[in-house]
VEXSE-745117 format. One record per atom (N, C-alpha, C, O, CB): residue number from 1; atom name; x, y, z; residue in one letter. Coordinates in Angstrom, 2 decimals. Each point is the difference from the previous one (the first is absolute). Glycine has a CB too. Layout:
<sites>
   pos   site        c1        c2        c3   code
   NUM     CA         X         Y         Z      A
...
</sites>
This chain:
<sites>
   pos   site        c1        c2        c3   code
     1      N    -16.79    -18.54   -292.98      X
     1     CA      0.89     -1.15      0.04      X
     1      C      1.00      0.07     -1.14      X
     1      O     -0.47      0.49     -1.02      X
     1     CB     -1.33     -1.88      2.09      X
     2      N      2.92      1.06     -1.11      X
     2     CA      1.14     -0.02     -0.67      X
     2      C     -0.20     -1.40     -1.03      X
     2      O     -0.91     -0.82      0.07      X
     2     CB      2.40      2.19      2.07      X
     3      N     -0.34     -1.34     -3.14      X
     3     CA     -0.15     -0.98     -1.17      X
     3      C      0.64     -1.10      0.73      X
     3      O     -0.35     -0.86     -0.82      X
     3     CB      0.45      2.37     -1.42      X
     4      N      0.31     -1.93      2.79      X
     4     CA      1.02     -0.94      1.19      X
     4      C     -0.11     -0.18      0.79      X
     4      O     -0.29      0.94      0.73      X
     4     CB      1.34     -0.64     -1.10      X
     5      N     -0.93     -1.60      0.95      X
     5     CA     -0.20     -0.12      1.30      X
     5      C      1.37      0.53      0.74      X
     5      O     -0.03     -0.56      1.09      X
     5     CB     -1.74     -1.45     -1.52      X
     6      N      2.88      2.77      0.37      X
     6     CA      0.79      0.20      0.27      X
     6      C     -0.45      1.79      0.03      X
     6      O      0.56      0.75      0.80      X
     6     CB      0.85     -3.31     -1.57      X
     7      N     -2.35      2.99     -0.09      X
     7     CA     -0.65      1.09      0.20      X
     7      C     -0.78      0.15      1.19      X
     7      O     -0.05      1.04      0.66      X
     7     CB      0.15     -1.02     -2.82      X
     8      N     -0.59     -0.89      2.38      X
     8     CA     -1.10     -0.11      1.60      X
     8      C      0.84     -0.37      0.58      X
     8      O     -0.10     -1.23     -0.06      X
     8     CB     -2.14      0.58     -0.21      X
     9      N      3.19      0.93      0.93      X
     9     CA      0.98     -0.21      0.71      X
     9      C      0.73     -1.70      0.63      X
     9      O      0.57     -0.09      1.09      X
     9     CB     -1.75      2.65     -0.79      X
    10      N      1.00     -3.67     -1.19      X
    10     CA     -0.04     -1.31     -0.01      X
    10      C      1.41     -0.13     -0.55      X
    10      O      0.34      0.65     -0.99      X
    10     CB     -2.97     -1.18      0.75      X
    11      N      3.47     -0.30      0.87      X
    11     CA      1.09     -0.38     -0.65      X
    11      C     -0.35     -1.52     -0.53      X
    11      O     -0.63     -0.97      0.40      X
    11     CB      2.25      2.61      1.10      X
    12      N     -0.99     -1.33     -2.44      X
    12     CA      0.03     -1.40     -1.19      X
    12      C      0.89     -0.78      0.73      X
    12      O      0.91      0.40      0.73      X
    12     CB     -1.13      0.65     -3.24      X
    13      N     -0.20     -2.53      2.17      X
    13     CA      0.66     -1.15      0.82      X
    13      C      1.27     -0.29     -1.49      X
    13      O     -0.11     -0.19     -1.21      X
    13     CB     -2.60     -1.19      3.22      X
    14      N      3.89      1.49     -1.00      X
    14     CA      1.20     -0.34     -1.11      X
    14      C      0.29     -1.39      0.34      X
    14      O      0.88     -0.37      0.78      X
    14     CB      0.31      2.74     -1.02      X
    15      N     -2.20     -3.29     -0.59      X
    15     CA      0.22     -1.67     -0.10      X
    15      C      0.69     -0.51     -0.37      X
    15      O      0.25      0.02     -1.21      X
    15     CB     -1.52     -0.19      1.13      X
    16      N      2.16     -0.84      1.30      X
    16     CA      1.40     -0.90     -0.97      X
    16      C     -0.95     -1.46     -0.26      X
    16      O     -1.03     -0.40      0.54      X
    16     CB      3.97      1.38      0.99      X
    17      N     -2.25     -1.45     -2.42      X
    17     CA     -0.36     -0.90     -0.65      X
    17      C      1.23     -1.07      0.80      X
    17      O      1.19      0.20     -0.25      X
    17     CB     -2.47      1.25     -2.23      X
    18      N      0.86     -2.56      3.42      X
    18     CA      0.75     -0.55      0.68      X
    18      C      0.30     -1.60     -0.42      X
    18      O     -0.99     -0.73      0.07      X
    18     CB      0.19      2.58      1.57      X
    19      N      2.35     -2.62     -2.17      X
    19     CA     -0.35     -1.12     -0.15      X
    19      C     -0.92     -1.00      0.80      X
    19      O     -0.13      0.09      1.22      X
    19     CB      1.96      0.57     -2.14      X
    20      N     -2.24     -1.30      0.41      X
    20     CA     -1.08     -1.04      0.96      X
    20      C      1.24     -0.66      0.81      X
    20      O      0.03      0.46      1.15      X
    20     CB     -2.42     -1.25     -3.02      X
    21      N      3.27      0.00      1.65      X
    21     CA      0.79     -0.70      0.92      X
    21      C      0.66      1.10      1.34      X
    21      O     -0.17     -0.48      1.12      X
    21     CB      0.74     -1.35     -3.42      X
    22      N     -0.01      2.92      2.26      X
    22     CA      0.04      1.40      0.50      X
    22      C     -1.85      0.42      1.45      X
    22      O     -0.12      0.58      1.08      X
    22     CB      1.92      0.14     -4.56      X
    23      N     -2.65     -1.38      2.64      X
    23     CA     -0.77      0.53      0.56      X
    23      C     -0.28     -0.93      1.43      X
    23      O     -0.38      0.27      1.13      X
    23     CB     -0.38      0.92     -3.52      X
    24      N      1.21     -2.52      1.62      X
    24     CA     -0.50     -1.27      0.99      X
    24      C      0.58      0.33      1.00      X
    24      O     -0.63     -0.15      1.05      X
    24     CB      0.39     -1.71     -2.36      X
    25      N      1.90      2.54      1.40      X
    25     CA      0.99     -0.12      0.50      X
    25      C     -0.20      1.15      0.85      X
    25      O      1.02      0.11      0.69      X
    25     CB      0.24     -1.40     -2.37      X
    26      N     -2.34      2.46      2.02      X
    26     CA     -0.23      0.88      0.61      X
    26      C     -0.47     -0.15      0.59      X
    26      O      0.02      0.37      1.18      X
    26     CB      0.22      0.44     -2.00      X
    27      N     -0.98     -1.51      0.19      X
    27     CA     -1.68     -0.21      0.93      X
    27      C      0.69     -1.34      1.33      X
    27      O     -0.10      0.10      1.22      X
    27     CB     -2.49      0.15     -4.15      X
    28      N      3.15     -1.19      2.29      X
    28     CA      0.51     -0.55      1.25      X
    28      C      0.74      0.39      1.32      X
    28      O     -0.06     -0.37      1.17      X
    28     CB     -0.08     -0.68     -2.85      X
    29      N      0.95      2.07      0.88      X
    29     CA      1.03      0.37      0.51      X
    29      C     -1.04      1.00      1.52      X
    29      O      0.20     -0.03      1.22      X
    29     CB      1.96     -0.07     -4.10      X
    30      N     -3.27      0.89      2.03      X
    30     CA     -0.76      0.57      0.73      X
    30      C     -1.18     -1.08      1.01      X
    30      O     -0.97      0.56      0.51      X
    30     CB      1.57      1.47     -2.53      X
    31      N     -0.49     -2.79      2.13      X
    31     CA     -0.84     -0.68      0.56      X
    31      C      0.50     -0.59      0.77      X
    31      O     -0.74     -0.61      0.78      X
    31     CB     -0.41      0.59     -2.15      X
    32      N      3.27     -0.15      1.64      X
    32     CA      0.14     -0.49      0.93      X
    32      C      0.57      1.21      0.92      X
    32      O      0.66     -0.15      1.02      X
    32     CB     -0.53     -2.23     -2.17      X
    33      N     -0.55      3.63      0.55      X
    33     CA      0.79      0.92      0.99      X
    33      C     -1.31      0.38      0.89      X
    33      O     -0.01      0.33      1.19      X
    33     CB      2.23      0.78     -2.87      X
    34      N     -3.24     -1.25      0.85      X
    34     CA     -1.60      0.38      0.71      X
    34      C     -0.04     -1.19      0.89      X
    34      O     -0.47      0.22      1.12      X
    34     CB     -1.07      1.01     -3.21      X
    35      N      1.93     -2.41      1.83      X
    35     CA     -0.65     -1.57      1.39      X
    35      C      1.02      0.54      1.38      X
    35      O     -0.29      0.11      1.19      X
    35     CB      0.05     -3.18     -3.26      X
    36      N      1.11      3.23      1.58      X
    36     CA      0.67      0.53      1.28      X
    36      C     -0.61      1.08      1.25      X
    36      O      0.52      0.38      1.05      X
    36     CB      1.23     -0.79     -2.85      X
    37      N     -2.83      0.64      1.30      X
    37     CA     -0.36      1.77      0.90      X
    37      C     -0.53     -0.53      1.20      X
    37      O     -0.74     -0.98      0.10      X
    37     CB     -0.17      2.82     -2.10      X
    38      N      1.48     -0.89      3.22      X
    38     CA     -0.78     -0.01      0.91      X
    38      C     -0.60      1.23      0.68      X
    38      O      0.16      1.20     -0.17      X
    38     CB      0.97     -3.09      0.19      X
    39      N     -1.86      1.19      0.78      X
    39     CA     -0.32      1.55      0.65      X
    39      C      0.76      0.07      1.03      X
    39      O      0.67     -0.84      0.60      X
    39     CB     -2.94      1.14     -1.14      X
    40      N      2.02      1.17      0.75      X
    40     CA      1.32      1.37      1.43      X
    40      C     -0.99     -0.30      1.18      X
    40      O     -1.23      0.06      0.00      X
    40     CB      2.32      2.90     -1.56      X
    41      N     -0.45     -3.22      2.29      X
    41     CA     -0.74      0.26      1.22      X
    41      C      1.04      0.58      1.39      X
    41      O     -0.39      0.16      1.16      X
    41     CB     -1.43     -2.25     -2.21      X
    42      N      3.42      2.38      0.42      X
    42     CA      0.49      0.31      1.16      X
    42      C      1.07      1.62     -1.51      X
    42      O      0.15     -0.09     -1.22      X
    42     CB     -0.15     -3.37      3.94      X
    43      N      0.22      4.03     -2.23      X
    43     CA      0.25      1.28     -1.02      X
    43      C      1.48      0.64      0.98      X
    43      O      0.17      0.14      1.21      X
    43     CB     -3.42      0.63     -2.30      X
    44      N      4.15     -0.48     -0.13      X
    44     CA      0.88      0.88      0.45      X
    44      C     -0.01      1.40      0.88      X
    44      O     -0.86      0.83     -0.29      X
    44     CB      1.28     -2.04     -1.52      X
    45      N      0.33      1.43      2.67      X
    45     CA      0.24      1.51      0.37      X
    45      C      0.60      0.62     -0.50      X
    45      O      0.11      1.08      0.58      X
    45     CB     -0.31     -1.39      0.83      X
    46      N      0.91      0.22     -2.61      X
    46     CA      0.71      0.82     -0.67      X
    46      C     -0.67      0.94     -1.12      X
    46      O     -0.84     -0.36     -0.83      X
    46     CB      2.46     -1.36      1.46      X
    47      N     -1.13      2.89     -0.50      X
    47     CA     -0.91      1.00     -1.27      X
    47      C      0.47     -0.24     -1.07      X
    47      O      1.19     -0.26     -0.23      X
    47     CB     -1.63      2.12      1.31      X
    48      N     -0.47     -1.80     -1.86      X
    48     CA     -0.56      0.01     -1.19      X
    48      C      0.41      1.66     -0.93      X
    48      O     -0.46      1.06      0.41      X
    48     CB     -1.64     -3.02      0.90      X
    49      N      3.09      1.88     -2.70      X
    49     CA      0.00      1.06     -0.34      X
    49      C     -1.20      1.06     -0.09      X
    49      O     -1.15     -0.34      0.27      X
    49     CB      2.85     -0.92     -1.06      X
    50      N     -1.46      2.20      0.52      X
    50     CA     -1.75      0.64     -0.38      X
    50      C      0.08     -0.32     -1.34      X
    50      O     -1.00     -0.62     -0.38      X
    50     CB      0.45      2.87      1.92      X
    51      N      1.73     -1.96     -2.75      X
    51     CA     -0.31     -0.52     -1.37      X
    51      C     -0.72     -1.39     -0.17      X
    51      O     -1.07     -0.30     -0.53      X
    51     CB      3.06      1.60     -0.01      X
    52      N     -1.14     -1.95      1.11      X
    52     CA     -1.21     -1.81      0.03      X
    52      C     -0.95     -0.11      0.22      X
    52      O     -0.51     -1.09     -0.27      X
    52     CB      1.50      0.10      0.88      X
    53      N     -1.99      2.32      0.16      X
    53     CA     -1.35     -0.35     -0.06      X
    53      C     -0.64      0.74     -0.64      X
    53      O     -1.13     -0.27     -0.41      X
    53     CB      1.19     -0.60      2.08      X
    54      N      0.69      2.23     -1.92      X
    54     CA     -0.25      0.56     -1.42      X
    54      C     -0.38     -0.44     -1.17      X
    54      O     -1.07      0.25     -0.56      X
    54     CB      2.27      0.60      1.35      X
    55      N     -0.16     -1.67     -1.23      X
    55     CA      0.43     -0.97     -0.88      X
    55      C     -1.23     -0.51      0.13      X
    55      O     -0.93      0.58     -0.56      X
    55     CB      3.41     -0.95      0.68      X
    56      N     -2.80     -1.17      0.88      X
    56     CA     -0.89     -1.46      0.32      X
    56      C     -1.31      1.11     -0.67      X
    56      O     -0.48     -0.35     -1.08      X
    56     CB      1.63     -1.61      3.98      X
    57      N     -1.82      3.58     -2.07      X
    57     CA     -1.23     -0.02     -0.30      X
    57      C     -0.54      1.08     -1.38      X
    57      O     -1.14      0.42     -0.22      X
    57     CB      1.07     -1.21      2.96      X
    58      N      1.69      1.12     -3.76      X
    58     CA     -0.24     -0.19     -1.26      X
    58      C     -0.41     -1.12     -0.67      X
    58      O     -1.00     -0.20     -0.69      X
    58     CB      2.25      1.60      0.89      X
    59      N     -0.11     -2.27      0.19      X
    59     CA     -0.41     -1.18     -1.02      X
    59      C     -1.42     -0.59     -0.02      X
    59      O     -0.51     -0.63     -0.93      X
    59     CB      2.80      0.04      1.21      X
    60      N     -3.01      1.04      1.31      X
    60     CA     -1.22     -0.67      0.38      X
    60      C     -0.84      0.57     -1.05      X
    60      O     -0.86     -0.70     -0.53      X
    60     CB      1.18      0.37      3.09      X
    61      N     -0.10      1.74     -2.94      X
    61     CA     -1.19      0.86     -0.86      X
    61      C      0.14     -0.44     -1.53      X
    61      O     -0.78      0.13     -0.95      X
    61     CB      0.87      2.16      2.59      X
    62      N      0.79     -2.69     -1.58      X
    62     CA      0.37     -0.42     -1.79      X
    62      C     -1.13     -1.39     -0.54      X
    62      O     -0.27     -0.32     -1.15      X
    62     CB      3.54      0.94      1.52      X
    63      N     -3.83     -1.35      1.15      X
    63     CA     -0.71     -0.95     -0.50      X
    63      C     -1.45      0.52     -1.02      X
    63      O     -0.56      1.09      0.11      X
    63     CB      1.66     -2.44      2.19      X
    64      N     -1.45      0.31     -3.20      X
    64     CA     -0.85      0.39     -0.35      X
    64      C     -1.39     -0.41      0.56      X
    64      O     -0.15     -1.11      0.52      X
    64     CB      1.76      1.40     -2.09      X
    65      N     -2.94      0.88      1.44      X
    65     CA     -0.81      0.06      1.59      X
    65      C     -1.37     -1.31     -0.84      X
    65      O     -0.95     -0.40      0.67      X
    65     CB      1.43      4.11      0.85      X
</sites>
């Protein structure tokens, strides 16, 4: 094992330090874009780039497991 967690292959979390009033203002902001959701039940015929799902099932792997 390495001296780092950046040695075991872990990237370090680069933490912003966020004003609190800033934060309220996200979190709302995020909570009225989330009340809005619905679910698909009728779907386009139009294709889909291949980069965009390229793209969608990188970003999917980046979660942490």
């Amino acid at each position: 094992m390495g001296n780092s967690e950046e040695d075991d292959g872990f990237i370090l979390l680069d933490f912003e330090v966020i004003p609190e009033n800033e934060m309220i203002e996200r979190a709302r902001s995020f909570f009225n874009r989330m009340s809005r959701r619905r679910t698909t039940r009728h779907f386009s015929d139009r294709e889909v780039p291949r980069e965009m799902i390229e793209l969608a099932i990188r970003t999917a792997s980046t979660a942490p497991s």
